[in-house]
N, C-alpha and C positions, 0 to 999 in steps of 0.2 A: 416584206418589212414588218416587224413585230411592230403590234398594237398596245402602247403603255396602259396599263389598268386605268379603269373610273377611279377619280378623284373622291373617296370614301369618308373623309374625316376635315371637316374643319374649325379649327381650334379658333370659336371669338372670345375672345378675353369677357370674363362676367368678375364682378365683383366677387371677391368671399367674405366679405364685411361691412356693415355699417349700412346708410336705413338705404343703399341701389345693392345689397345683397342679392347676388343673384343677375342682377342687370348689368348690362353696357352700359358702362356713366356717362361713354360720350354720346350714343345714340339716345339715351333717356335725357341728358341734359339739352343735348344740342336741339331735339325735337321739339324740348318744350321752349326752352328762348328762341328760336323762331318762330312759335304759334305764340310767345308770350308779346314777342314787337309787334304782328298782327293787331292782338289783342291793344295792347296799347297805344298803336297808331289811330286804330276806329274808337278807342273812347276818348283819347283826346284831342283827334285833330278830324273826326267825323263826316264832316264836309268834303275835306279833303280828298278820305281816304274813300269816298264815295265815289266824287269828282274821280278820281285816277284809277278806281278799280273799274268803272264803267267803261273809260278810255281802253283801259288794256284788254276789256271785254270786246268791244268794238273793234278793234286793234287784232286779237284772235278772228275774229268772225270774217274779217276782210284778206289775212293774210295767210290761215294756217285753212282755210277750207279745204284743199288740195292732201293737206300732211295727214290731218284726223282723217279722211274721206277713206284713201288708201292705205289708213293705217289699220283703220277698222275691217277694210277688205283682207289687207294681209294675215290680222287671227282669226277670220272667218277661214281664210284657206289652211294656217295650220292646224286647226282643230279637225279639218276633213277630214283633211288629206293622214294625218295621223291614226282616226278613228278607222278608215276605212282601208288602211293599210293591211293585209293579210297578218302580219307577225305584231307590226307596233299596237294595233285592235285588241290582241292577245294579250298585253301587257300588262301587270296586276301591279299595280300602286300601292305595294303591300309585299309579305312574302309568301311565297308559294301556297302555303296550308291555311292562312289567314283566312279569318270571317269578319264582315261585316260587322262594325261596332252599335249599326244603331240600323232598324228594321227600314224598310223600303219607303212606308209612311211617314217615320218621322225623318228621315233623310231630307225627304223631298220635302216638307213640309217648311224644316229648318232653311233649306237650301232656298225656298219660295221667297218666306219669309223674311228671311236678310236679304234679299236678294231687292225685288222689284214688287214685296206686299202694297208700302205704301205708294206705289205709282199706282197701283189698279184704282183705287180708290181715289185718287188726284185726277188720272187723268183719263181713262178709259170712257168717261162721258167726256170730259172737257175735249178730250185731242179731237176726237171727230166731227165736234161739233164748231170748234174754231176752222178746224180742214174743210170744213164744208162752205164757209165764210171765203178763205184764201189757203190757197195752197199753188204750189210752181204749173200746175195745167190749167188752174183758172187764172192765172198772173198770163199766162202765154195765149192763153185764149185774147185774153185781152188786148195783148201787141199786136194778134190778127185782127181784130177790128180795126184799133187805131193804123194802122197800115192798109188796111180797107179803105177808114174815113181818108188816108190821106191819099190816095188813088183816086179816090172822087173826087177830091177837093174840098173837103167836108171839113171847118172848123168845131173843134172841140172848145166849151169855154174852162177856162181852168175850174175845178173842183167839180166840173160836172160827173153826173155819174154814167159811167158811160155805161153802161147797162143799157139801165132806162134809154141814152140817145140809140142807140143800136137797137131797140126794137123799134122805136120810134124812126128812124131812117128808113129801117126794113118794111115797117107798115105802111111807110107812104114811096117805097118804091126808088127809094134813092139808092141802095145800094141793095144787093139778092143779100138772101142769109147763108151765113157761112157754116158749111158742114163741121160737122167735130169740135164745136166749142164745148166746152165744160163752164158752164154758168154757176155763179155762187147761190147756195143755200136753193138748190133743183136736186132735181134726181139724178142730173146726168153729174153730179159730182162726189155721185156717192164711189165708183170705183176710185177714182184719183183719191178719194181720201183716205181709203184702207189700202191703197198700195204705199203709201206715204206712212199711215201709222203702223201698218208691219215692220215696214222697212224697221222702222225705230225700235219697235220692241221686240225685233221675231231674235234672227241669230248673231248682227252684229253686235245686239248688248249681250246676249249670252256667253258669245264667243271671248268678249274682253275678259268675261270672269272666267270662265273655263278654261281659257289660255294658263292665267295666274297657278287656277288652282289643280289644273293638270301637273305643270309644273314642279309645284310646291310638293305636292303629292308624291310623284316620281323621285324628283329630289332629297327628298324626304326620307318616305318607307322605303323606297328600292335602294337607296342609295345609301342610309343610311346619315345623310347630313340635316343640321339644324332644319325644323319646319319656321324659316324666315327667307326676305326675301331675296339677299344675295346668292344665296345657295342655289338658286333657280341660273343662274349665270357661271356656275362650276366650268364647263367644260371650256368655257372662252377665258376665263381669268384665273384661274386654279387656284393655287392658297394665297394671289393678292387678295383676293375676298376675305382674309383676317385681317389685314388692316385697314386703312383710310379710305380705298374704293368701295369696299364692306362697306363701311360704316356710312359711306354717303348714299350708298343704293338701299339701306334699311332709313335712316333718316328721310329720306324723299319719299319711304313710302310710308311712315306715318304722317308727315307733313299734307299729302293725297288722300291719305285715309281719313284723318279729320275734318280735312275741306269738305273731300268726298261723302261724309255723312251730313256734316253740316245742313249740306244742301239737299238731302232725304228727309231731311230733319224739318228741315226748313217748309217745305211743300206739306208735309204731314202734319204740322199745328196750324198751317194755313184752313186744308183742309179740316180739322179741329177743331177749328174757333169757327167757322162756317157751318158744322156740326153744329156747334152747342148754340150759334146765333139761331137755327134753323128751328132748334128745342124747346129753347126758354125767350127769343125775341132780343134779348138785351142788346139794348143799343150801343152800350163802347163795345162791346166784340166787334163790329162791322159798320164801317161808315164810307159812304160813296159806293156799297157794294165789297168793298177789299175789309178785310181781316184788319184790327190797327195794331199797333205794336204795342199797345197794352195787353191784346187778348192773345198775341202772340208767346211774348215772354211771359204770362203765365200759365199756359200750357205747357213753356217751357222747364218750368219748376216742376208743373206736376209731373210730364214725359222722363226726365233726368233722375228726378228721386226714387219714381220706379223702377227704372233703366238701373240703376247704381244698386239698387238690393236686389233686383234679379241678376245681375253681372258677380255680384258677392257669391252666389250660389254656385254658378259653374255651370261649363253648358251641358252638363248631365241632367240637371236639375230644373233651374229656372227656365233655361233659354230653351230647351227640349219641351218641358208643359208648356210656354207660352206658345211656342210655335204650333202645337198642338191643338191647341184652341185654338188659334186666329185661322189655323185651316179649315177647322168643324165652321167657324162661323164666316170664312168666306163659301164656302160650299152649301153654306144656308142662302146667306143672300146672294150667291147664283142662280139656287135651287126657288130663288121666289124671281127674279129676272124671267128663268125658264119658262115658269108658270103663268105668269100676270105680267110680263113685258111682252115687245113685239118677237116673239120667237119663229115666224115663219119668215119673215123679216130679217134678223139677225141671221137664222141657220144660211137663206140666202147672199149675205151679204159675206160670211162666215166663205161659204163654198168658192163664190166670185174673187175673191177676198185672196184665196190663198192658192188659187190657180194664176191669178194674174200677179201676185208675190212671186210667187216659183219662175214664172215668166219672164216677169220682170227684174228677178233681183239680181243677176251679173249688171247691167244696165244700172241700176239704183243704185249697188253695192260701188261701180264707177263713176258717177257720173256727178261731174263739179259744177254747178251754173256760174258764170263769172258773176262778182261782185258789182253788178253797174248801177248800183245805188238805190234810192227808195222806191219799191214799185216792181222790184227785180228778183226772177227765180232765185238768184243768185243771196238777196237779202234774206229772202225768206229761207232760203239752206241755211243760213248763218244763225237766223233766231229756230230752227228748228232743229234740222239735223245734224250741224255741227256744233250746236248745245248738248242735243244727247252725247256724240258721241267722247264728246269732255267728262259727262257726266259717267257715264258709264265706268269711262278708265280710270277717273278718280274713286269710284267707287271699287274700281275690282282690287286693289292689294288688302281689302277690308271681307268684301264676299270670297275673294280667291283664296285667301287665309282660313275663312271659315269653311268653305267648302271642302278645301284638302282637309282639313280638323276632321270633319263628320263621313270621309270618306276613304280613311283606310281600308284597303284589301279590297276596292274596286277597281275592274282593268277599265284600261282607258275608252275604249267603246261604250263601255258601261258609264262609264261616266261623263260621256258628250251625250250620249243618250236622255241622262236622268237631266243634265245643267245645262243643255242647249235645245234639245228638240223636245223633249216634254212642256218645257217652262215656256217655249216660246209660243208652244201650241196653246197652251194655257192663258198665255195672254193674249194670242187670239179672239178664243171663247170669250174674253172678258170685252173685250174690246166691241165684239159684234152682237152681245146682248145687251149691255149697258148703253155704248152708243148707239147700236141700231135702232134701240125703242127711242132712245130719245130723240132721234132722227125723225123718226117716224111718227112720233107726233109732233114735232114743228112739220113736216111736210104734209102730212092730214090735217093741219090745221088747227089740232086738238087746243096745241099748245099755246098758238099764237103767239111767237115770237119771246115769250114768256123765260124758257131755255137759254137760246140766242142771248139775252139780257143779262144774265149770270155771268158774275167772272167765276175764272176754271173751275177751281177748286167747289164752286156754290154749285156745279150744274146736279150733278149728282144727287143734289140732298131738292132740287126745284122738280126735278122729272120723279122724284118720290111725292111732291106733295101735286105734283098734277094727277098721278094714277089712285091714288089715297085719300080717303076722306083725312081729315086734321089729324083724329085721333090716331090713324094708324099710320100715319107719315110720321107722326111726332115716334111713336113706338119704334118704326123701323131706323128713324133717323137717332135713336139711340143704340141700336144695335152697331149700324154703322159706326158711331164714334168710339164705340168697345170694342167694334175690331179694327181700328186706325190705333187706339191707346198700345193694343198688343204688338201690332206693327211695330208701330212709334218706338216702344219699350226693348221691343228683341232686335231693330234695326241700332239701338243706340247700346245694349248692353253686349250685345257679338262685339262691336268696332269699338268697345274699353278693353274688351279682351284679346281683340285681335293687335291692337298697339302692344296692348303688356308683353304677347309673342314676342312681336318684333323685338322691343325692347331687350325682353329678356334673351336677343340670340336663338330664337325657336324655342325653347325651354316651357315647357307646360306647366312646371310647379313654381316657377318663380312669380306669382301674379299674386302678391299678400294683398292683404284687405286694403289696405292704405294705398297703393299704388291705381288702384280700383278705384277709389273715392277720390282721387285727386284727379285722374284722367277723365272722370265723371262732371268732374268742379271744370278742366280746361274745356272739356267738349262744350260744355253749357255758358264758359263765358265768350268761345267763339261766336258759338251762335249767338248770342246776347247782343256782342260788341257789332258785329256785324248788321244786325238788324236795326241798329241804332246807325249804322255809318250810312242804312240806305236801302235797306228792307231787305227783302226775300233777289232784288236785284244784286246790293254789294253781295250777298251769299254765292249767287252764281257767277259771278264776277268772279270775286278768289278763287271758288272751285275750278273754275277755264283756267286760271294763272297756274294752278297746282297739279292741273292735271298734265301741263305741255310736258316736264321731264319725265313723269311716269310710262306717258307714253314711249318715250325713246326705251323707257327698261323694257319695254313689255317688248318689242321690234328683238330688239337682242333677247330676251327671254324665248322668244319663238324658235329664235337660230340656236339658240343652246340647245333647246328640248330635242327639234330636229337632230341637233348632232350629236346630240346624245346619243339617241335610239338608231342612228345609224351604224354608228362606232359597235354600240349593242351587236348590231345584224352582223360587222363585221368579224365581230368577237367571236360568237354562236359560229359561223361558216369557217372559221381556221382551227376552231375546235373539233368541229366535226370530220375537219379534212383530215388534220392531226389525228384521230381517232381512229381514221380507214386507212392510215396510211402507214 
């Protein structure tokens, strides 16, 4: 049976006049009255829109654990199984004689950078040192005691800590100790916690963007169709993607993309104002420890008006130098971790670290705790791993866009290579110098509990002033915040560029100044209004809500790509046979 050709051309209607020249009126219109009701529900009904977005936060976490868990396992297996496929591995994302538009450094640099910059810097001390606190094998350790106490007959009094009772029982003989506990904030918690923050940063977040931006790529260069995101969906819906369906699978994923940054956004002027409280002391930056929403939204001015003149230039220009720098000075203060952090420490924790990841990740990559309320593996998957994995997908139609952008004429191996397994190795590294030294002096003692005490975001800039006299914590803790600004600025000036794609139907030259500065003005009142409806909470609140239909694109985006490159194989073998015959 003859094979019909790939689907080559599709026609989305763009304006030829008037100030959406160039644009889809109804993906540009429709994306912004929707993020404009957003906007106007959190400024004036704020409580409210707190109140209900927390709900449906909570509401995710309880019911959709199962759908994120194995959705995230499902682009981790297309991306493999694609890469390591004999012929689809070969594939160039590009045409034949095609060269690379942008050198291997800044590829990777830009790809970092949009990507997962300002997490190193949020959470790479924060995540392991709250894991070393709680995490699902010290929560389970724990139901073996209390299942121990209740074998004995041992009363617990409510709020007691059962720690403390459990050595205390053990010391007096009441009940033996129990093999293979994982106890909070010891040594024996230290694997449970890097198998747990791999998990989050290694390939299921890469895979979400890689998925996209294979995709779009393929799509794209080989194929010849718009670089947007219905075009990734070709093979299942063919030219319905010029009309209504089109326009609702590009609108859902600007609606993703803005939440989705939002909330990168949001972490990074946390981290920000805990910088500059760290610098200069001033007391409205930070009270009770937390960032306040004074010091928030004015960072937010400063991040945005940068963001908006480096997005004016183009990613040849602005977003290419910044990514450029924010690599030299994340590579600086790596290269000072290396030096003056616990490095024999980290390398070990680094090695353990990524033997028992590889081990354990079919296992992790499955594996759902039930929800049975507070105190429950199940809860802490819900504030951990099924927040990333929200985060992540809202974030990929924004890095997945930019990624295909800076990666014409790379085959697809090449490109699981540079956006999954380099990136994840790297934050690895980051994760077991950073957290390991700080690990490692709360557990020497150094630190006394000092760490521990920090919210997330502060730990980072506390384990600089425990290893540093004043004067050179204060000096390093501003390098830090110059490379959070860079972050900050290249993570928010890519995703004004990457919406104006969309908008404009993939179209590279439709992005005028104006369209830019007003997409600059929406990103900055989301974040605004949000932060106002309920902190850096309502931010990840909407992001969960906005993330659930992306995902369903992304499930069908896998099966297209897949059936694409089949159809391909089947193409290439009746040509061949035709050929011999």
């Amino acid at each position: 049976m003859a094979i019909s050709p790939p689907l080559k051309e599709l026609n989305i209607q763009l304006a030829e006049s008037g100030f959406y020249r160039g644009f889809n009126n109804l993906v540009a219109l429709a994306s912004k009255i929707i993020i404009a009701l957003i906007v106007i529900w959190c400024v004036i009904y704020p409580e409210q829109a707190g109140s209900i977005l927390g709900q449906m936060k909570t509401w995710s976490f309880d019911h959709l654990n199962y759908y994120y868990t194995w959705g995230v396992a499902f682009y981790i297996i297309v991306c493999l199984v694609i890469s390591v496929h004999p012929k689809w591995g070969r594939t160039k994302l590009g045409t034949a004689d095609g060269k690379p538009e942008f050198s291997s450094f800044s590829w990777f640099s830009m790809m970092f950078g949009a990507g997962i910059g300002i997490g190193m810097l949020g959470y790479a001390t924060g995540e392991p040192m709250w894991h070393m606190a709680d995490n699902p094998d010290i929560r389970m350790s724990a139901e073996a005691i209390r299942v121990a106490f209740g074998s004995a007959n041992i009363a617990i009094a409510e709020g007691a800590d059962i720690w403390a009772e459990y050595n205390t029982q053990v010391a007096a003989g009441t009940i033996g100790a129990i093999d293979g506990l994982v106890t909070p904030k010891s040594a024996s918690a230290i694997d449970s916690v890097y198998k747990y923050a791999f998990l989050h940063w290694g390939l299921g977040a890469w895979a979400c963007y890689a998925l996209v931006g294979i995709s779009l790529a393929f799509f794209s260069y080989s194929r010849g169709l718009p670089l947007t995101i219905r075009s990734t969906l070709a093979p299942l819906f063919g030219r319905n993607l010029e009309g209504p369906l089109g326009h609702v699978v590009d609108i859902t994923a600007v609606v993703a993309t803005i939440l989705g940054i939002s909330q990168t956004i949001g972490l990074g002027l946390a981290s920000f104002a805990s910088g500059l409280y760290n610098i200069t002391g001033a007391e409205w930056l930070v009270v009770n420890g937390e960032p306040t929403n004074a010091a928030l939204l004015v960072a937010l001015g400063v991040v945005m008006i940068c963001s908006t003149l480096s997005a004016l230039s183009g990613v040849g220009k602005g977003i290419k130098w910044l990514s450029n720098v924010n690599m030299v000075l994340s590579f600086g203060l790596l290269t000072f971790f290396i030096i003056f952090g616990a490095t024999t420490v980290a390398l070990e924790i680094m090695g353990k670290g990524l033997i028992n990841y590889v081990i354990n990740l079919p296992a992790l990559t499955f594996t759902v705790f039930p929800a049975d309320g507070p105190g429950s593996p199940g809860e802490w998957q819900g504030w951990w791993s099924i927040f990333y994995w929200a985060w992540w997908i809202a974030f990929a139609p924004f890095v997945g866009i930019f990624l295909a952008r800076i990666s014409k004429n790379r085959t697809i191996r090449e490109f699981v290579i540079g956006a999954i397994l380099a990136p994840s190795l790297m934050c690895f590294l980051w994760f077991s110098l950073l957290g390991g030294t700080a690990i490692d002096l709360e557990l020497s003692g150094v630190a006394e509990g000092q760490i521990y005490a920090k919210s997330l975001t502060a730990q980072l800039y506390e384990v600089i002033n425990i290893m540093l006299s004043p004067g050179f914590a204060t000096l390093l803790s501003v390098l830090i915040v110059i490379l959070l600004l860079t972050y900050l600025v290249t993570s928010a000036d890519s995703a004004v560029l990457v919406v104006n794609t969309i908008n404009a139907g993939g179209a590279a030259g439709a992005k005028g100044k104006i369209h830019i500065i007003i997409w600059g003005l929406i990103l900055t009142a989301v974040i605004a209004s949000l932060l106002l409806a309920g902190g850096l909470n309502a931010i990840q609140a909407a992001m969960i809500v906005g993330a659930v239909p992306f995902s369903f694109m992304m499930i069908l985006m896998g099966i297209s790509l897949i059936k694409a490159l089949y159809r391909d194989g089947l193409r290439e073998n009746k040509r061949i046979t035709t050929n011999c015959c």
